[in-house]
Structures are given as structure tokens and as C-alpha cells.
C-alpha positions as CSV (number, residue, x, y, z in Angstrom):
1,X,84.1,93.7,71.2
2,X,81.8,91.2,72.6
3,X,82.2,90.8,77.2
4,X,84.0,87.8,77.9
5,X,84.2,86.2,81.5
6,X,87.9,84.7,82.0
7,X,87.9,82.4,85.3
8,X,91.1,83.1,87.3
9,X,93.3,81.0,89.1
10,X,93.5,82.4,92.5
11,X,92.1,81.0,95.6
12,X,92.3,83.3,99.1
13,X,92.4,82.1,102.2
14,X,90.3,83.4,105.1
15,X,92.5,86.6,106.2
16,X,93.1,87.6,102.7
17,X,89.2,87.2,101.5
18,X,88.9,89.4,104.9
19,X,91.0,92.2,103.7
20,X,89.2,91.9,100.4
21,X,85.9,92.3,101.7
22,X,87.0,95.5,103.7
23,X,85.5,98.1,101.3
24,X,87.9,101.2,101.5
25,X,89.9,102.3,99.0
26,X,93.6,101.9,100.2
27,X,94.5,99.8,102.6
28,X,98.0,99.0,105.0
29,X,98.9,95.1,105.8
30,X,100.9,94.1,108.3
31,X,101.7,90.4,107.4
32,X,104.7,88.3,106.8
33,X,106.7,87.2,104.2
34,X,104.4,84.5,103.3
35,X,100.9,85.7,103.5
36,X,100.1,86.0,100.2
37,X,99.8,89.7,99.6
38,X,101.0,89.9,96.0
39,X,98.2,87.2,95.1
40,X,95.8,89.6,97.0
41,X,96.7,92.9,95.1
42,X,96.8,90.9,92.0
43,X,93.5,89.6,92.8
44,X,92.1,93.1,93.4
45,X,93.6,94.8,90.7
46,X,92.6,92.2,88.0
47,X,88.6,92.6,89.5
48,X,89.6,96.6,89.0
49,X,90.4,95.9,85.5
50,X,87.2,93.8,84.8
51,X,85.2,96.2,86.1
52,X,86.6,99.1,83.7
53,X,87.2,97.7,80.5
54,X,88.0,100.8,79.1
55,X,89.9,102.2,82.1
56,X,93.6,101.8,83.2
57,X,94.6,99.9,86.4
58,X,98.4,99.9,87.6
59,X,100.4,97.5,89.8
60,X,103.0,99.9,90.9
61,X,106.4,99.4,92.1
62,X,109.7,101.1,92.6
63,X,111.3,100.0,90.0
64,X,110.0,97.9,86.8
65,X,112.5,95.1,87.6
66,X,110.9,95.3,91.0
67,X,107.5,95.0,89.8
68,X,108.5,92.3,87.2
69,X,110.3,89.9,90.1
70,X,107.0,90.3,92.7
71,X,103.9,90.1,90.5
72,X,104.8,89.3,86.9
73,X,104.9,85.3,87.5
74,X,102.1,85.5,89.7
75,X,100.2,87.0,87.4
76,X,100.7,85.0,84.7
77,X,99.7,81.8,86.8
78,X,96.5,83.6,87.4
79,X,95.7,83.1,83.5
80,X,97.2,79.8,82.9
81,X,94.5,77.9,82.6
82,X,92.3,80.2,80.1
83,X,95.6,80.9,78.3
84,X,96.2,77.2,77.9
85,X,92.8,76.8,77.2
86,X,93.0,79.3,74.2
87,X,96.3,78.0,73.4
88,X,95.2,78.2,69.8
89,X,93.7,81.2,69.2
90,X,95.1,84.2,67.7
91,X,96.0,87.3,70.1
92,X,94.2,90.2,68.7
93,X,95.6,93.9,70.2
């Protein structure tokens, strides 16, 4: 299967590209409703997935409805515009 570079739709702001540029392995926010962590873990976890092709990367959760209501939507608006984009094109699993 030939690399393919997918552009993503997500933009941080300052205090998130912060946190994202801290390079430990876990880390604790303390932010409000509104600050956009979702869209951050998203963010990291989708670079974690391009960096291991073959590997596995979770969003985790306590409960699948749980993760489906926080991050599914969000994720998907992450893709929209390459999955608009290739509209067309068959889906190959």
C-alpha cells in the first residue's frame, strides 16, 4: 500500500499547541468546558496513528456511548475535507 499524506482539519490555539509540544507521554489538563481538549487528544492520537501505520492507537472512554458522544463528531470533522474531496472513490478495507 502506497504512504498517503491526508491534511486534517484541526487548528490549535496557543495553550493547546503548548500542551502538544510538551513531550511526555501522559499528560493531566486542568481546563474548562470549552478549551478544546477533545480536539487536542484527537489531534495527538490521529499524529500517533500516522506515525504507526501498522500499529493500533485507542481513544478510550468509559463507555462506547461515551466515547461516541465526545470524539466521534469531532473526529469526523477532522476528515471532512479529504473525505469530500475523495467523495468518489471506492473505500478499500
Amino acid at each position: 500500500m502506497a504512504n498517503t499524506v491526508t491534511k486534517l482539519n484541526i487548528k490549535l490555539h496557543a495553550n493547546q499547541q503548548n500542551i502538544h509540544d510538551n513531550a511526555r507521554q501522559f499528560t493531566v489538563i486542568k481546563a474548562g468546558k470549552r478549551f478544546g481538549k477533545t480536539k487536542l487528544a484527537i489531534y495527538r492520537t490521529l499524529q500517533k496513528a500516522g506515525n504507526l501505520p501498522d500499529g493500533n492507537v485507542w481513544y478510550v472512554a468509559p463507555t462506547y456511548r461515551q466515547a461516541k458522544q465526545i470524539a466521534w463528531w469531532e473526529l469526523v470533522e477532522c476528515f471532512r475535507p479529504s473525505l469530500s474531496a475523495e467523495k468518489s472513490k471506492p473505500i478499500s478495507l
